[in-house]
Each structure stands twice: as C-alpha cells, then as structure tokens.
C-alpha positions as CSV (number, residue, x, y, z in Angstrom):
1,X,-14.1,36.8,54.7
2,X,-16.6,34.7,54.3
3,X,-17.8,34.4,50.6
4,X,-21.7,34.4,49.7
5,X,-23.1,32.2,47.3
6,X,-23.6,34.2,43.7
7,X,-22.1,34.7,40.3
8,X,-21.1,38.6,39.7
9,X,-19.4,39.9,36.3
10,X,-18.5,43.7,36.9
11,X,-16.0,45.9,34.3
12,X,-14.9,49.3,34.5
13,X,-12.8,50.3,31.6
14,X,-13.0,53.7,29.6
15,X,-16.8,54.3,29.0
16,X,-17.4,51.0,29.5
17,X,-18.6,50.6,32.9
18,X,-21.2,47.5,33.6
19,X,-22.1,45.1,37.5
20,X,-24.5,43.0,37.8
21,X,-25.0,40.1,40.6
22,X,-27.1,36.8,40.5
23,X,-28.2,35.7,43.6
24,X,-31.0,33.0,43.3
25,X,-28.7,30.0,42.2
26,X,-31.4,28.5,40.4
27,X,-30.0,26.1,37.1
28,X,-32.3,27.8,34.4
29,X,-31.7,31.0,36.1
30,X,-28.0,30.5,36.1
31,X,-27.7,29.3,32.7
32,X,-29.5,32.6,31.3
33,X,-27.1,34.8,33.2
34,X,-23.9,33.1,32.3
35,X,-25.4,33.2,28.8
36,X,-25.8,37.0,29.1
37,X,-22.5,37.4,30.2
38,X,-21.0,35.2,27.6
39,X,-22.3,37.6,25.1
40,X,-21.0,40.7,26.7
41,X,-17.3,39.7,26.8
42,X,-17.3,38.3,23.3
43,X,-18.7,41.6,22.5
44,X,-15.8,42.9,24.0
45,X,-12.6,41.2,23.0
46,X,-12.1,42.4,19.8
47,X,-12.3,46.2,20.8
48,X,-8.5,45.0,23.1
49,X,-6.8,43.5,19.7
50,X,-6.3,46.6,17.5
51,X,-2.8,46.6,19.0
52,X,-2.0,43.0,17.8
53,X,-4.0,42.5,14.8
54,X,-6.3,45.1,12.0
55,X,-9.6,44.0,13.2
56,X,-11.1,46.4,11.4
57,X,-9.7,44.1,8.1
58,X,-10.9,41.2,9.5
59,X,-14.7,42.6,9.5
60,X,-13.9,43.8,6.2
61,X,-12.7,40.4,5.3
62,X,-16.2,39.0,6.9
63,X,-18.1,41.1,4.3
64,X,-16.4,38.8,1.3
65,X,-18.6,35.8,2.6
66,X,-22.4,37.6,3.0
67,X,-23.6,36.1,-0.2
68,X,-22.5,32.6,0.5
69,X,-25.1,29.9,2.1
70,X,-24.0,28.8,5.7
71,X,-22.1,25.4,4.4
72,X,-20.5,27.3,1.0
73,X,-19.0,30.1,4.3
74,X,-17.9,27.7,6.3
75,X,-15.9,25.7,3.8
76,X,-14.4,28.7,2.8
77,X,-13.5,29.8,6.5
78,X,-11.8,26.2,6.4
79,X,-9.7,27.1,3.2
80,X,-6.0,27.5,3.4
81,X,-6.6,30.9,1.3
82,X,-8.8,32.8,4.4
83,X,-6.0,31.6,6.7
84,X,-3.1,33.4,4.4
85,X,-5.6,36.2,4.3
86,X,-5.7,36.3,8.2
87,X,-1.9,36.1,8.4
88,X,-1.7,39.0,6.4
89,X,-3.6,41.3,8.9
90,X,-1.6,40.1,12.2
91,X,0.7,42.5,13.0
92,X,3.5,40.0,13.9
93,X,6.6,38.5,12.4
94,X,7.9,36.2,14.4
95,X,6.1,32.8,12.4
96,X,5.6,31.2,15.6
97,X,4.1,34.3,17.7
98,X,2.1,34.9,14.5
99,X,0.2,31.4,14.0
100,X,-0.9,32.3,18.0
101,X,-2.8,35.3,16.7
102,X,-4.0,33.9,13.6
103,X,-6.2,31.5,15.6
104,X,-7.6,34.3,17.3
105,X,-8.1,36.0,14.4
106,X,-10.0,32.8,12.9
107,X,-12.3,33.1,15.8
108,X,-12.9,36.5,15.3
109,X,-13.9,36.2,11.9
110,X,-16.0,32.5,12.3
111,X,-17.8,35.0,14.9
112,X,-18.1,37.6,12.6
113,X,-19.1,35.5,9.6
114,X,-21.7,33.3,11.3
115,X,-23.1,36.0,13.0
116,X,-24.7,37.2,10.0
117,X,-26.2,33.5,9.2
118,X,-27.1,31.8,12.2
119,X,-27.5,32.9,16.0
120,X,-24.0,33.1,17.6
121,X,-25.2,34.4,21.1
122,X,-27.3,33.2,23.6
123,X,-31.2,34.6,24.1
124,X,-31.1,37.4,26.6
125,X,-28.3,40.4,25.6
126,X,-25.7,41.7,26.7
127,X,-25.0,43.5,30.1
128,X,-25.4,47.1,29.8
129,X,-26.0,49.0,33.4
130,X,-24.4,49.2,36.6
131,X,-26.9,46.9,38.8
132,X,-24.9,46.5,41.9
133,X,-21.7,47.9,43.7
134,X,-18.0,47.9,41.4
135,X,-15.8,45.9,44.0
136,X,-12.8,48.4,42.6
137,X,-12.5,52.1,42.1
138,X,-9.6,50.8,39.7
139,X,-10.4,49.9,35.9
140,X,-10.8,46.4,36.2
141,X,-12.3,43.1,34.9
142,X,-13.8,40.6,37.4
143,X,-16.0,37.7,37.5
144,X,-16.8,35.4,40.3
145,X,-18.9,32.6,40.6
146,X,-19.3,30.7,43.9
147,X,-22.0,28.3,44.2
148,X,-21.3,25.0,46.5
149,X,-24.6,24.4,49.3
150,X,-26.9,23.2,46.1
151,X,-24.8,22.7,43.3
152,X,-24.4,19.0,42.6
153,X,-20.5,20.0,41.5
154,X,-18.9,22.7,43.2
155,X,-18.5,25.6,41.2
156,X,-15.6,28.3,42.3
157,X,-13.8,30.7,39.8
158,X,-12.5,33.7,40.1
159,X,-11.1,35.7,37.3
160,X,-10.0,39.3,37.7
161,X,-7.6,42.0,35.9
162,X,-6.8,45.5,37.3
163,X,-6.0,47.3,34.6
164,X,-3.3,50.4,34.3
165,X,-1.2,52.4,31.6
166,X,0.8,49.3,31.9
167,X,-1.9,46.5,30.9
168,X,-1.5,45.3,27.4
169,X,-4.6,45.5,25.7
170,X,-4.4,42.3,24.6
171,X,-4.2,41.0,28.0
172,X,-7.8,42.1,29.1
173,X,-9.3,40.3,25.8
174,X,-7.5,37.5,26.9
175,X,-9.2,37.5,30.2
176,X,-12.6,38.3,28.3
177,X,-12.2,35.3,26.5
178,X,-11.1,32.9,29.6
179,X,-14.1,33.7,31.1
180,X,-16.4,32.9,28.0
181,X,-14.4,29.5,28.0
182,X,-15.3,28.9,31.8
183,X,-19.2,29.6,30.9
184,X,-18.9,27.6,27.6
185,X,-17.9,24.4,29.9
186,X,-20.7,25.4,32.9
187,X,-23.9,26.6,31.3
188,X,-24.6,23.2,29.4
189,X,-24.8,21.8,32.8
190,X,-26.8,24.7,34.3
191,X,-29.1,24.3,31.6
192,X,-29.3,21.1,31.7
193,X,-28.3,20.7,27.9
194,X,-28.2,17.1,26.5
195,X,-24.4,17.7,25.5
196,X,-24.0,13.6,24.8
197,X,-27.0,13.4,22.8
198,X,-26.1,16.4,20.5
199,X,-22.2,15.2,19.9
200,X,-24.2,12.0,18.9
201,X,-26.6,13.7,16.8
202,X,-23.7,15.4,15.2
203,X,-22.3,12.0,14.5
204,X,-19.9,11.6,17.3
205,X,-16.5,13.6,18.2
206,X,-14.5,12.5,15.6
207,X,-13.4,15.5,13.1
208,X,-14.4,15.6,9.5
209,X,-12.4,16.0,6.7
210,X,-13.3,18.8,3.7
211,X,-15.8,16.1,2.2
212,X,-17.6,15.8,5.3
213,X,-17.8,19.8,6.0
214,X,-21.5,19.9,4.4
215,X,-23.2,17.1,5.4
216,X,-22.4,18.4,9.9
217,X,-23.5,22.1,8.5
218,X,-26.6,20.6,7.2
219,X,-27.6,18.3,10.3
220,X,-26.8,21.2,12.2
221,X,-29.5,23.5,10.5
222,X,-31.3,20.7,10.7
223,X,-30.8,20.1,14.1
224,X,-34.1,20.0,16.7
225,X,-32.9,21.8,19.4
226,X,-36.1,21.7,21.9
227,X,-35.2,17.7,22.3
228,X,-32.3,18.2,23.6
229,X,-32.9,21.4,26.4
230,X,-35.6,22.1,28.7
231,X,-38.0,24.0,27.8
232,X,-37.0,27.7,27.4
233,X,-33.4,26.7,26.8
234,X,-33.8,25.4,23.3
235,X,-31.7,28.5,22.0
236,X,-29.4,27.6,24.2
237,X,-29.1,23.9,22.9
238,X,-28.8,25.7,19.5
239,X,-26.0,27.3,20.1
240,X,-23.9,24.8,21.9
241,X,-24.7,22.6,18.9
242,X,-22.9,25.0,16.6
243,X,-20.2,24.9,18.9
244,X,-19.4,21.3,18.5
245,X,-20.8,21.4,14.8
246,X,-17.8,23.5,14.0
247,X,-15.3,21.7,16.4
248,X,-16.1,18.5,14.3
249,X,-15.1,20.8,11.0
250,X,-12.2,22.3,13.3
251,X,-13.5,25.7,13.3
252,X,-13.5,28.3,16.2
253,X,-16.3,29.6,17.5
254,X,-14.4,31.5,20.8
255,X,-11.0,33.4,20.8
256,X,-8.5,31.2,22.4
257,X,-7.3,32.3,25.8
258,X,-4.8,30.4,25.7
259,X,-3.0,31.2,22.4
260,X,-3.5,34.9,23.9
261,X,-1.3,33.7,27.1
262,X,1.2,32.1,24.8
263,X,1.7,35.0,22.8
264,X,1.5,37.4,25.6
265,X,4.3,35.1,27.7
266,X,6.8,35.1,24.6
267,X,6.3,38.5,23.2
C-alpha cells in the first residue's frame, strides 16, 4: 500500500476521541500542527499515571511554588527537598524502578509549575474534534508522519498503541510522550528555528551549577525570540528556548519515554 505524503495524529480512548490530518507539507504549516499536537498529548499523559504515581499530589505539590518569581521556582524545582517530595508520591518501592518514575514525575511538576509563569505550549491549542476518518474501530493511539518528495531530510515515523483491558495505563502515556519527543526534535526544523543561535544565546550547552541557575532564567526572560524564528514562529522560538534554558539547569520540561519503557520492561 502505497503511503501518501501527510502527518495524521488520531486517538480513541474512553471519551476521548480526536483525528485530524495535515496534508499541505508546507514548513510553517507543519511546524504549527506538530506544535498543536505536541500540546494535546502532554495534555494527556498525566491522566495514564494515576496507577503509578498520585498525580493529583503532584499538582497539589505545584501549588506550593505560585508565589515564587520564575528563577526563586526553578531553583526550588532543582532542590534535593522537591525530589524527596516527589519520591514520596511514587507508588513504588523498588529504589531503582522508583528513581524511573520520579523523573517523570519531575517533568510533570516543571510542566505544572512553569505553566503558571511562562508559556509551556506552543500557539495554536490542542486537538479537540474528529476531522478525518479513525484508521481503527479499536481504542488506539497513532501518529504518522510521512513526508519525503520536498522535505530536505526524510521524515518517516510511525507510532501506534491499540489499547485493551490489558494495556497498562502507563504504557499509552508513555507512547504520548515518545511522540512529543519525536515533534520536540522535528518542529525546530519545520520552523525553521535558529536552534544554534539560541544554545549560544543561552551561553552554550554546557550545564550550570546552582550558582549559575539565575543568571540562564534571566537571559531566558530576557530572551528575543522573533530573532531567532520566522516571522509568526516567535512563540515557537520561545518555547524551544525554555527547553534548553532548563536542560542547561538539568530540568525536565517533557516526561521521559524512555524511563516509562524502563520501568514498564522491569516491572
């Protein structure tokens, strides 16, 4: 069968029941929709982690930083007192299977934190209708994205999950959150984001150590993000900026797939 050129990103889960197609593989037009379906799965995920961690305590725990400034919240997010905080709200015991769900659980609450402060998500929303046909009659996650004749790097994933009684919840927000990490690595390039020129700005990829956690926070809010997107992608920019802002501070901004695999392949 031959496969036409597109990016789709359908679910069908519960009352959650979302499809829509991109067909005009244009770069700005590609980066927006990636961007939109960015934000729906990491809207998602932590609704498939009640089994494995109280997510509910983790938003509670989120609440504790809405009176401190951006730089005060993310030095506290670094502090070896939020992670024993996290650790406590994993539901695990095995220390090794436990540190895997702590980092997502760091993620979750950087999310949840920041969210309240600066702009976590890309312009645009979230996917909320059913705009073209569910490939499965199953419950199901699947994305696809195939675009070779005009893209100046190939571009194939697929990424797919039926899901039964059997499916452990915590495997669907691990898919979720694979396929926000194959968009974090393709809509710079779709969007033609400067991604050297901000790691520069930033002052290189080296990590920081506490002493240093202020001054990246600062450039970042400083940080002048229509010189270094096309126009209309600025918001964009901004975003991956904070990405690599907190990178540098060794911060999460997305749940780790991986340490969802891990966990899920030794449990």
């Amino acid at each position: 069968m031959k496969v036409q050129e597109g990016i789709v990103f359908t679910a069908k889960h519960g009352e959650w029941t979302v499809a829509e197609k991109l067909k005009d593989m244009e770069g700005k037009g590609i980066a927006r929709f990636l961007g939109r379906v960015a934000n729906t799965v990491n809207h998602r995920i932590p609704m498939y982690l009640n089994d494995v961690m109280n997510v509910e305590g983790i938003t509670a725990l989120a609440r504790e930083f809405d009176d401190l400034k951006l730089a005060d919240a993310v030095i506290t997010l670094k502090s070896t007192g939020t992670a024993r905080k996290l650790g406590a709200l994993v539901h695990e015991e095995d220390r090794k299977l436990r540190k895997l769900l702590v980092d997502v659980a760091k993620a979750l609450l950087v999310r949840e934190v920041l969210s309240k402060k600066v702009s976590v998500e890309y312009p645009g929303g979230v996917i909320k209708d059913v705009k073209t046909e569910l490939p499965y009659r199953e419950d199901h996650i699947n994305f696809v994205a195939f675009h070779v004749k005009t893209a100046a790097t190939p571009w194939r994933v697929v990424k797919r999950l039926i899901i039964d009684d059997k499916t452990p919840m915590a495997d669907v927000a691990r898919l979720l959150a694979s396929i926000n990490e194959s968009i974090t690595l393709k809509l710079p390039v779709y969007a033609g984001i400067d991604v050297e020129g901000i790691t520069d700005y930033l002052g290189g990829p080296k990590k920081v150590k506490k002493a240093g956690i202020r001054d990246v926070v600062e450039a970042f809010q400083r940080f002048p993000a229509d010189d270094y997107a096309p126009e209309g992608l600025a918001e964009h920019a901004r975003v991956y900026a904070l990405r690599k802002a907190l990178e540098k501070i060794g911060l999460p901004l997305d749940v780790p797939a991986k340490s969802l695999e891990k966990y899920l392949e030794k449990k």
